[in-house]
N, C-alpha and C positions, 0 to 999 in steps of 0.2 A: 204588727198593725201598720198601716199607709196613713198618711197626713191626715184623711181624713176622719176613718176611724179614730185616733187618737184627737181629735179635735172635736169629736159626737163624746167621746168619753169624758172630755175634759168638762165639756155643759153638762154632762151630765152628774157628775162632781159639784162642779158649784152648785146646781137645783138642788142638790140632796141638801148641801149645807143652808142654800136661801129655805127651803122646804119647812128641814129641822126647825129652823128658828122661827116659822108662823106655827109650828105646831106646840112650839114651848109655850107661846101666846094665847093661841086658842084651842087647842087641840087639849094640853094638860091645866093650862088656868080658867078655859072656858070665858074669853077675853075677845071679842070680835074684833078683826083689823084690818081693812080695805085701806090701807097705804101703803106696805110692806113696803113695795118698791121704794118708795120713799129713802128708808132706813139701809137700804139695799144702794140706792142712790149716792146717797149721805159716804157708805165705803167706800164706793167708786172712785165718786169727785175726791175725796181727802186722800185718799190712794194716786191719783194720778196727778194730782199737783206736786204732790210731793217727789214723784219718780219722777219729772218734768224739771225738779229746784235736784236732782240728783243723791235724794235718798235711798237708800237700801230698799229690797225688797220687805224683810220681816219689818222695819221699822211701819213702811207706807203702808204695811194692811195692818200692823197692829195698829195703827192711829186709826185708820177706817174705821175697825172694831170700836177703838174706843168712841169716835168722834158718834160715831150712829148708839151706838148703849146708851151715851147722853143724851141723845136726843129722845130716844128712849124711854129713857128714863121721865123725863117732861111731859111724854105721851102720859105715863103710865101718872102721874099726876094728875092730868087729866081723866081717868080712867076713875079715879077714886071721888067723883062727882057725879057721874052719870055712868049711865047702863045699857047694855043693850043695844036698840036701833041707835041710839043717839052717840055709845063708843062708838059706832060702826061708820057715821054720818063723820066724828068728831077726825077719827084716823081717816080718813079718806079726803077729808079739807086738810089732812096735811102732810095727805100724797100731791095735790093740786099745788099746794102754799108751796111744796119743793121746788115742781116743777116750774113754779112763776118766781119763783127768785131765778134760778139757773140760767132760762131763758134771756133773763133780764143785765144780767152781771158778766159784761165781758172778760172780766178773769176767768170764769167756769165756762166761755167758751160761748157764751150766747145758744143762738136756733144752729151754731153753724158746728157745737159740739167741741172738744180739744181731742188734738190729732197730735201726732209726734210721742207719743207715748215711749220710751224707751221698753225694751225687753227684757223679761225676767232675766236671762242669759242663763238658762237651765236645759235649754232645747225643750223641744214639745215633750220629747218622754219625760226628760226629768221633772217636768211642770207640768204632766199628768200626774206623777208619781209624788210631788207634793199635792196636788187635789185630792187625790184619791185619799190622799193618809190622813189629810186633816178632816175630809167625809167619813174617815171609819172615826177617828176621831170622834167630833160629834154626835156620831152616831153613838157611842160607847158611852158620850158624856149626857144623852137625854135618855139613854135608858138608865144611867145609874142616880138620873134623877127623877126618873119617873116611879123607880123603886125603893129611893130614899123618904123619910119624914118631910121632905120637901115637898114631894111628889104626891104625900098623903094630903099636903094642904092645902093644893094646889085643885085636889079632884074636891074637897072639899069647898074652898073657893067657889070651882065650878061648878056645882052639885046645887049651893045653895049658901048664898054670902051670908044670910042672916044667922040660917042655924050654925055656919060655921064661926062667927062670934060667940054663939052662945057657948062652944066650948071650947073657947080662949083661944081662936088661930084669927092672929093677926093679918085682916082681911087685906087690909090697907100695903103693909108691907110684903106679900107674898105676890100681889098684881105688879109693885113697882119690882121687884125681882124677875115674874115674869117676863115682864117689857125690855128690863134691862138685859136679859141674858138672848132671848130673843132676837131682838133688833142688834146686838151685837155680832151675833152670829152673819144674819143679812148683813152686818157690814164685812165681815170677813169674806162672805163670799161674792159681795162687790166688787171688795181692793183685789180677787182673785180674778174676776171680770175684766177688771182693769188689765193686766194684764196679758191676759189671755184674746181679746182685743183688739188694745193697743188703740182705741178708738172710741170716745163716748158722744152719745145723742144724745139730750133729754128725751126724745122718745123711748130711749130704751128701759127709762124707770117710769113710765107711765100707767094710766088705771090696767091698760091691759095686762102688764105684767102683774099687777098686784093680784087680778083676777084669773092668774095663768095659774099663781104660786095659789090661791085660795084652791082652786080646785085641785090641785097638786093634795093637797094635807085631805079635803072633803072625801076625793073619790080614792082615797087610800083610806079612809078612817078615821075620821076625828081623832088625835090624842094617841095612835097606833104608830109607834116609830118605822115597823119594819115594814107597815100597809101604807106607810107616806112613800117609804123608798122606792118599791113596788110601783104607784101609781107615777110616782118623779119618772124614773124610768121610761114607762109607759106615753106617756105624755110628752116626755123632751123627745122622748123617738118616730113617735104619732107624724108630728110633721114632714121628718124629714123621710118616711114610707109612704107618706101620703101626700106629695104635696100642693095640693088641692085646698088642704088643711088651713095653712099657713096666711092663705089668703080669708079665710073665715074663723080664724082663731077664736076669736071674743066670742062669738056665735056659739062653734062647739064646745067650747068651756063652760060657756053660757048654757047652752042644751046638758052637757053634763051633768053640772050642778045641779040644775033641776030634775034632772033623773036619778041622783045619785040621794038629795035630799027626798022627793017623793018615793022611791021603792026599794031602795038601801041606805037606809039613813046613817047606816053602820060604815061603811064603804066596803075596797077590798078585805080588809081583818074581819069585818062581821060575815059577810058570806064565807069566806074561808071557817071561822068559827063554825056557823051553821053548819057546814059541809061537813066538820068533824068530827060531831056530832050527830049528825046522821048517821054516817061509817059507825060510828063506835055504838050506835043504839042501833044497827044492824047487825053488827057483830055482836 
């Protein structure tokens, strides 16, 4: 593969890992979150300060990880008081509340971003080939919780909070789980961002990316690990064949979503299901 390929590959690695973790969110706890980027943010910045004061690679994206799960975590506090429109309204003031600190704080760089980033010093392949590992990763790690007694509680969670108290699953604690595991992930694939970079904006974790990575998870399928991959894919490539696109991002994201909620509310995995379905009731 040429520079560039391997640098389509490499976005495309981190989305799957930013993806994964809004669908841990919403996808398997049925948990609304228009901030993501935020938490995605959250790994960035704590990743590139810290490769800036001359720490390791594994050390500055595992702090990423952690610093974004706690914050996470405080969402998801919030989470356990209101519902619905109002999580959705709640995470999305503090995608904004990020970005106005950021802006505001010249250690993180102001409007003018922090530049000088040092280099993994893996070369592009080798630091494809850790993206790549840590996306299957993930990927192996939200299927075998989507298949665990976690996973059962979590569709219960999202199914129906009430009844799922009535037979004793700890509503409360399986949402801060959610968030936590979730938003950790976005910070993984921040501090991975950081890197890969070598350059941060606060525009780059703004509402539009929150609304990139929502439809990323929608028009794959809600709560569908391998119809999120599928659609990440789709999406992160969309641009850069079209690029027409890139200038009307929010728009066709925008138009997506809407088409994906009106007449596949399933996404990719449910028409695919459908499809197989039909074959086998034909056969």
């Amino acid at each position: 593969m040429g520079i560039y390929e391997i640098s389509l590959a490499t976005v495309v690695g981190i989305n799957i890992i930013l993806a994964l973790g809004l669908n841990m969110i919403t996808g398997f706890c049925g948990q609304i979150s228009l901030g993501h980027a935020a938490f995605y943010g959250v790994g960035a910045y704590t990743c590139a300060l810290l490769a800036k004061a001359g720490a390791p690679l594994l050390l500055n994206v595992s702090a990423g990880m952690i610093a974004a799960g706690i914050l996470g975590l405080v969402v998801g506090l919030a989470s356990l008081r209101v519902r619905h429109d109002f999580l959705a309204i709640t995470t999305m003031g503090v995608g904004f509340l990020f970005l106005g600190i950021v802006r505001q704080q010249d250690i993180l760089g102001g409007e003018l971003g922090i530049s000088g980033i040092p280099s993994a010093g893996l070369g592009k392949t080798g630091y494809l080939t850790l993206v790549i590992g840590l996306a299957i990763f993930f990927t192996a790690f939200s299927l075998w919780i989507k298949r665990s007694w976690m996973g059962f509680a979590f569709d219960a969670v999202a199914d129906d909070e009430d009844t799922a108290r009535v037979v004793s699953v700890d509503v409360g604690a399986y949402k801060l789980a959610a968030f936590a595991m979730g938003t950790a992930m976005a910070g993984v694939a921040g501090g991975l961002y950081t890197y890969f970079a070598r350059f941060l904006m606060p525009d780059d974790f703004g509402f539009i990316t929150s609304i990139s990575v929502l439809s990323m998870v929608a028009v794959g399928g809600i709560g569908s690990v391998f119809g999120v991959i599928v659609a990440t894919l789709i999406l992160t490539l969309m641009p850069e064949f079209f690029r027409f696109i890139s200038d009307y991002k929010l728009l066709v994201y925008g138009t997506l979503l809407f088409a994906v909620m009106r007449f596949a509310p399933e996404g990719l995995a449910g028409m695919a299901r459908s499809a197989l379905k039909k074959v086998h009731h034909h056969t």
